[in-house]
NUKEMAR-753048 format. One record per residue: residue number from 0; x, y, z of N, C-alpha, C, O, CB in turn. Coordinates in steps of 0.05 Angstrom, whole numbers, m for minus. Last residue first. Glycine has a CB too. Layout:
BEGIN
pos, n.c1, n.c2, n.c3, ca.c1, ca.c2, ca.c3, c.c1, c.c2, c.c3, o.c1, o.c2, o.c3, cb.c1, cb.c2, cb.c3
NUM, X, Y, Z, X, Y, Z, X, Y, Z, X, Y, Z, X, Y, Z
...
REM end
This chain:
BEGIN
pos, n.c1, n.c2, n.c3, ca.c1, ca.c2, ca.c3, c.c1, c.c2, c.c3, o.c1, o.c2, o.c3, cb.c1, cb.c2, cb.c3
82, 532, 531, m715, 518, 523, m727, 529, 518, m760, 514, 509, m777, 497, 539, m720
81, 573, 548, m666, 573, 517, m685, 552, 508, m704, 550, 484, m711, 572, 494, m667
80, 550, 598, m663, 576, 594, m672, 582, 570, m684, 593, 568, m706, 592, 598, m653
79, 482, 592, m676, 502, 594, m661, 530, 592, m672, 530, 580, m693, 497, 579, m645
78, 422, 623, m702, 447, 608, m711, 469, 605, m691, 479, 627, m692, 459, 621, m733
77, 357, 607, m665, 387, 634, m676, 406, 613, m677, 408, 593, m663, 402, 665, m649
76, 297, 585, m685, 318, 578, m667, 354, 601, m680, 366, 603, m701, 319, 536, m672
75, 231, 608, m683, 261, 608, m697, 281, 602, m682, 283, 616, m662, 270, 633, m708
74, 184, 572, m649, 205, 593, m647, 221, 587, m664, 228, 564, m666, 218, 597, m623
73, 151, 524, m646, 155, 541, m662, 158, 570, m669, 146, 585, m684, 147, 535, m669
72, 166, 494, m610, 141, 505, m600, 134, 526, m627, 115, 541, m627, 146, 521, m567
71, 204, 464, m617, 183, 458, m617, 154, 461, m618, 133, 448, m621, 186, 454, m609
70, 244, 513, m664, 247, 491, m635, 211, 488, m642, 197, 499, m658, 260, 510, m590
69, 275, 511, m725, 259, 517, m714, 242, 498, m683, 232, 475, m683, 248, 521, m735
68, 313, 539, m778, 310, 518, m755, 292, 527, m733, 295, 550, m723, 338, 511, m742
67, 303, 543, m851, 293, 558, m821, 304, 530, m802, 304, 507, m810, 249, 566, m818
66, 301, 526, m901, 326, 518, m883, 320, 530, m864, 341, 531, m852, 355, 523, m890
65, 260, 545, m932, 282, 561, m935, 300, 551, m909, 313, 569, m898, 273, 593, m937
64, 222, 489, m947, 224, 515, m964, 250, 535, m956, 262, 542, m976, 195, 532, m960
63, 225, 463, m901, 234, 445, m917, 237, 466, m945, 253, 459, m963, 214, 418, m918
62, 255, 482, m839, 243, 477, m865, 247, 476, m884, 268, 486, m892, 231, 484, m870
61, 267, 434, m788, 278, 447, m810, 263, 457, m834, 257, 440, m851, 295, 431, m819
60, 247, 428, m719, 244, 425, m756, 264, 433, m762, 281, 440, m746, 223, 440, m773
59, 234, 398, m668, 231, 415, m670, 236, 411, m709, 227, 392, m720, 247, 430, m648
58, 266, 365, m604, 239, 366, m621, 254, 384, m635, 277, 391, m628, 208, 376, m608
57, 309, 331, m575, 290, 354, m565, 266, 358, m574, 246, 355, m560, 298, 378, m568
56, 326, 292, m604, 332, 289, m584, 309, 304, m570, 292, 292, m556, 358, 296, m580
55, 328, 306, m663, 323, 279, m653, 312, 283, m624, 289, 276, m621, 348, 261, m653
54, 355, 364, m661, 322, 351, m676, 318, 327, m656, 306, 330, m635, 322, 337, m718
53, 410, 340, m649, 387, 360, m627, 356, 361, m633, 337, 359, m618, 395, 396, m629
52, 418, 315, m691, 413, 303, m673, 397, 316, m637, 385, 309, m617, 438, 291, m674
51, 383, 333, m751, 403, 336, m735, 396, 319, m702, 373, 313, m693, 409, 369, m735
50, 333, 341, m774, 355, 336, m791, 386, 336, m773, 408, 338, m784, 354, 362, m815
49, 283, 278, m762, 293, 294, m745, 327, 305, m772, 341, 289, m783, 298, 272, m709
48, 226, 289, m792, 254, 270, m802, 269, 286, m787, 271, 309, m795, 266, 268, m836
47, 161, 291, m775, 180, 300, m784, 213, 281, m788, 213, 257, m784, 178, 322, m768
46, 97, 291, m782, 111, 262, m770, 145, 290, m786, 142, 302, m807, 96, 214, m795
45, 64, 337, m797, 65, 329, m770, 78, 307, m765, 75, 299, m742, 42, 326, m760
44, 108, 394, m831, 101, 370, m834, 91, 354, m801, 106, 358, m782, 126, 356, m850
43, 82, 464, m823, 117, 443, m821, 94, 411, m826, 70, 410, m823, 143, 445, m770
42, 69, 508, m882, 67, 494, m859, 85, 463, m859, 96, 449, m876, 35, 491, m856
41, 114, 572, m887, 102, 541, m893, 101, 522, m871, 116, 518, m852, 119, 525, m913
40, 128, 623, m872, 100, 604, m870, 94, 580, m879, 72, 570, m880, 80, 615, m879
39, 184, 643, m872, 164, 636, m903, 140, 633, m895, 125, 640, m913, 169, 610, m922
38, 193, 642, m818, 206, 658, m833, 186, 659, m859, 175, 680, m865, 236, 648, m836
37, 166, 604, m786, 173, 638, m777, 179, 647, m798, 167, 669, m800, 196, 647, m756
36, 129, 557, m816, 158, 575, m807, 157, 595, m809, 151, 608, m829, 180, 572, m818
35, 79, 536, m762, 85, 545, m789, 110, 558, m790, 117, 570, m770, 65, 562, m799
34, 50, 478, m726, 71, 517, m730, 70, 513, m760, 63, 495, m776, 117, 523, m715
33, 13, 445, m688, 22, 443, m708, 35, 482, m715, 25, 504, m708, m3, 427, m727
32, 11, 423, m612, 0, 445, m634, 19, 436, m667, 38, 420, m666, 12, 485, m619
31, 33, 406, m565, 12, 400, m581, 7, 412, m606, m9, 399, m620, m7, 403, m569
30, 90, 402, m538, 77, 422, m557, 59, 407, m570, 68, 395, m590, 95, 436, m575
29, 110, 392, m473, 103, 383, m496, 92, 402, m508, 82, 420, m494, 90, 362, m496
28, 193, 405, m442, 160, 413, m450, 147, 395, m477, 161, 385, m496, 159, 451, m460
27, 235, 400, m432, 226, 386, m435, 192, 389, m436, 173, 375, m429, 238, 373, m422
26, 247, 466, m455, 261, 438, m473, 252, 416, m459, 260, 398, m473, 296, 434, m475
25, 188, 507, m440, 222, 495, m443, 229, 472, m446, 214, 455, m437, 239, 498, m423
24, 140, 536, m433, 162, 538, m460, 187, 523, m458, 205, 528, m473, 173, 567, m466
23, 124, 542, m392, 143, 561, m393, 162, 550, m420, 186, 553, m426, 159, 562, m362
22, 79, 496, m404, 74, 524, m397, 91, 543, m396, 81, 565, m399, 64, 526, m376
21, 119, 462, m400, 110, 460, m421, 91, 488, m413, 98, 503, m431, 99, 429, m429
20, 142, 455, m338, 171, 462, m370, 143, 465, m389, 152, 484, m402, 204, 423, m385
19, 91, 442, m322, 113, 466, m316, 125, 479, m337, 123, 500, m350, 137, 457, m301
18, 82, 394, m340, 67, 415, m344, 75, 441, m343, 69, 459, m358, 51, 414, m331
17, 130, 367, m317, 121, 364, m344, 102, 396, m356, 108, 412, m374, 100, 333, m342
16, 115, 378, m259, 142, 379, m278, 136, 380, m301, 136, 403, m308, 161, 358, m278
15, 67, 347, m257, 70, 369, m248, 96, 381, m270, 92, 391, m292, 75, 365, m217
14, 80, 293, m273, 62, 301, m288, 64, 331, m278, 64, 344, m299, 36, 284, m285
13, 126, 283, m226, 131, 284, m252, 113, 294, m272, 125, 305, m290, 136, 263, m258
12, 83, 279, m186, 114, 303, m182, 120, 314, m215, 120, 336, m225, 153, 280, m170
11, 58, 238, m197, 47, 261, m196, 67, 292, m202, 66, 314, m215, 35, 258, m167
10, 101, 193, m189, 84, 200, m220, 66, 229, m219, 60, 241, m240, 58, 171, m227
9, 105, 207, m147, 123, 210, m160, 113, 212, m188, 116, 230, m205, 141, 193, m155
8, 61, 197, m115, 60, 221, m114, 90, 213, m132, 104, 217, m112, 56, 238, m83
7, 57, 142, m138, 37, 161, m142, 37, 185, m138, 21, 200, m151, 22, 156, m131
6, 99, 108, m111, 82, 105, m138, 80, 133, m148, 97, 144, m162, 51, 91, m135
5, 72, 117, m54, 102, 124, m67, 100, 140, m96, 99, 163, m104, 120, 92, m73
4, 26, 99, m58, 27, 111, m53, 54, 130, m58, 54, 154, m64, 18, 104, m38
3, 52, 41, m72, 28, 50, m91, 34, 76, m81, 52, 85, m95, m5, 37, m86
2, 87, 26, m15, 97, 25, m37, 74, 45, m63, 85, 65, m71, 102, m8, m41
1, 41, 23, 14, 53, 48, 14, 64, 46, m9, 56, 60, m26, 70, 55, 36
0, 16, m24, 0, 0, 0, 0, 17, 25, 0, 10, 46, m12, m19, 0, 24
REM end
């Protein structure tokens, strides 16, 4: 019985968490929604081909009209020095 109870407020902790990062927008957040690219508007595909391994890992696109990178929530993502 306790053990369940354990269980439960950890699975709770975690469903909490979850909601958190996904109300403040952040990398383990979920994004329901379908975007369009910031930059052209084309709309992004809903099963996607991750093009990099931060794609894979995090979420998010490439598009497929002008090479935009783009996080999950569909924010333009800024070029970085290793980009």
């Amino acid at each position: 019985m306790i053990f369940t109870i354990l269980v439960l407020i950890i699975l709770a902790g975690g469903a909490a968490f979850i909601w958190q990062q996904t109300k403040a927008k952040g990398r383990l957040g979920i994004s329901w929604l379908r975007h369009n690219c910031p930059r052209c508007g084309t709309p992004l595909p809903m099963f996607r081909k991750p093009a990099s391994a931060s794609e894979a890992m995090w979420g998010g696109w490439t598009c497929p009209q002008c090479g935009c990178k783009i996080d999950k929530y569909g924010r333009e993502i800024a070029a970085g020095p290793n980009a």
